[in-house]
C-alpha positions as CSV (number, residue, x, y, z in Angstrom):
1,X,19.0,-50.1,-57.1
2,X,20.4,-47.2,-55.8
3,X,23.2,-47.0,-58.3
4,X,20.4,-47.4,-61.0
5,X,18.7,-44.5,-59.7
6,X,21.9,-42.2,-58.9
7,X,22.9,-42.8,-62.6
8,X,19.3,-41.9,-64.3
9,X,19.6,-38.6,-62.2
10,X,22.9,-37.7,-63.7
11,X,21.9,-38.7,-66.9
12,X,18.7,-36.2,-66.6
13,X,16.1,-37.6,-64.8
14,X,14.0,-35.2,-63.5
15,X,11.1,-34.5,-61.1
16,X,9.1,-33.7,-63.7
17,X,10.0,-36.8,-65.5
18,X,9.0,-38.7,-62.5
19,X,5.6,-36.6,-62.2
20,X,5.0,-37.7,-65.7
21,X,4.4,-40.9,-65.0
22,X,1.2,-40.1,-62.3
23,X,-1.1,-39.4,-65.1
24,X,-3.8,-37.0,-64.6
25,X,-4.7,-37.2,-61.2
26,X,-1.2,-35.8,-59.9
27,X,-2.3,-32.1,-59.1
28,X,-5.3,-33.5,-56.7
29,X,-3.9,-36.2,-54.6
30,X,-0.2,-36.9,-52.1
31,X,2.6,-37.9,-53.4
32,X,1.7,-41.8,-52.6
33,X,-1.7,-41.5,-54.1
34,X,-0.3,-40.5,-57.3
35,X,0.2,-43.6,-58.8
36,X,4.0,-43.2,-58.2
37,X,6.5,-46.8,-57.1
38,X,7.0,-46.0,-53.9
39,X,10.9,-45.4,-54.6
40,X,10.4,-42.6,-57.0
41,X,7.3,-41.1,-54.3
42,X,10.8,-41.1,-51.9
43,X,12.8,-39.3,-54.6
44,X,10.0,-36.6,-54.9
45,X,9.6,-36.5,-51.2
46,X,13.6,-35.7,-50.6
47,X,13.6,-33.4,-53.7
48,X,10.7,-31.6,-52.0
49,X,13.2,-31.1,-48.9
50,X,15.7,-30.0,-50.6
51,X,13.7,-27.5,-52.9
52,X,12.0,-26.6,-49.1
53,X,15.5,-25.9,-47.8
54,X,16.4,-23.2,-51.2
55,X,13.2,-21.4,-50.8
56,X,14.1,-21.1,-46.8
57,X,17.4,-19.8,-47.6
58,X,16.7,-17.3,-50.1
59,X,13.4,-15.9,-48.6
60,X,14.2,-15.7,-44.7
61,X,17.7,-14.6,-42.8
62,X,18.5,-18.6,-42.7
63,X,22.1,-19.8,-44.0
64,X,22.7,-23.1,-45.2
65,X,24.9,-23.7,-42.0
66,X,21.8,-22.7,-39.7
67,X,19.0,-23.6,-41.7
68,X,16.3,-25.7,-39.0
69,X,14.0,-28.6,-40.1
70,X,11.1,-26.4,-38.3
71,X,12.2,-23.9,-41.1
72,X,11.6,-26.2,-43.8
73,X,9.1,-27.1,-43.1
74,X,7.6,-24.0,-43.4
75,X,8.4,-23.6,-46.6
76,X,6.8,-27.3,-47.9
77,X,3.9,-25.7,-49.3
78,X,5.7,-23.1,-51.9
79,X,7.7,-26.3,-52.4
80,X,4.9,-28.3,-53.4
81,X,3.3,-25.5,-55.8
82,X,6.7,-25.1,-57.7
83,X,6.2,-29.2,-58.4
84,X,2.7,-28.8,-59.6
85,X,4.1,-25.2,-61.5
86,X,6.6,-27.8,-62.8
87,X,9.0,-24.8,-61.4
88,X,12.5,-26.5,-61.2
């Protein structure tokens, strides 16, 4: 399965295509509650990380070598409103 899913994300897949499939209630409820398979809620939830990490390391004096989890943490919740902004 992992292959499978490696491939569709070199061949485009997207968050956004992944949001797409929630359905209406995405913007109001957690990633799990959104109607997501739980594999794809993973996918969001480490793309969510990652997009964490990039707004840590352009907005505060953090480099990619000393970036801390505590500072991306910090930085979940702009991640979150760029995935409901469809921001990526």
């Amino acid at each position: 399965m992992q292959a499978l899913e490696r491939r569709a994300f070199e061949h485009g897949a997207t968050p956004e295509s992944l949001m797409d499939e929630a359905g209406p209630n995405r913007a109001r409820s957690p990633l799990a509650g959104r109607g997501l398979p739980l594999y794809a809620v993973a996918k969001l939830g480490a793309w969510l990380c990652g997009r964490a990490s990039e707004i840590a390391i352009s907005h505060d004096s953090d480099s990619e070598e000393s970036l801390s989890p505590t500072s991306m943490i910090r930085h979940l919740g702009l991640a979150f409103r760029d995935l409901d902004a469809r921001r990526f």
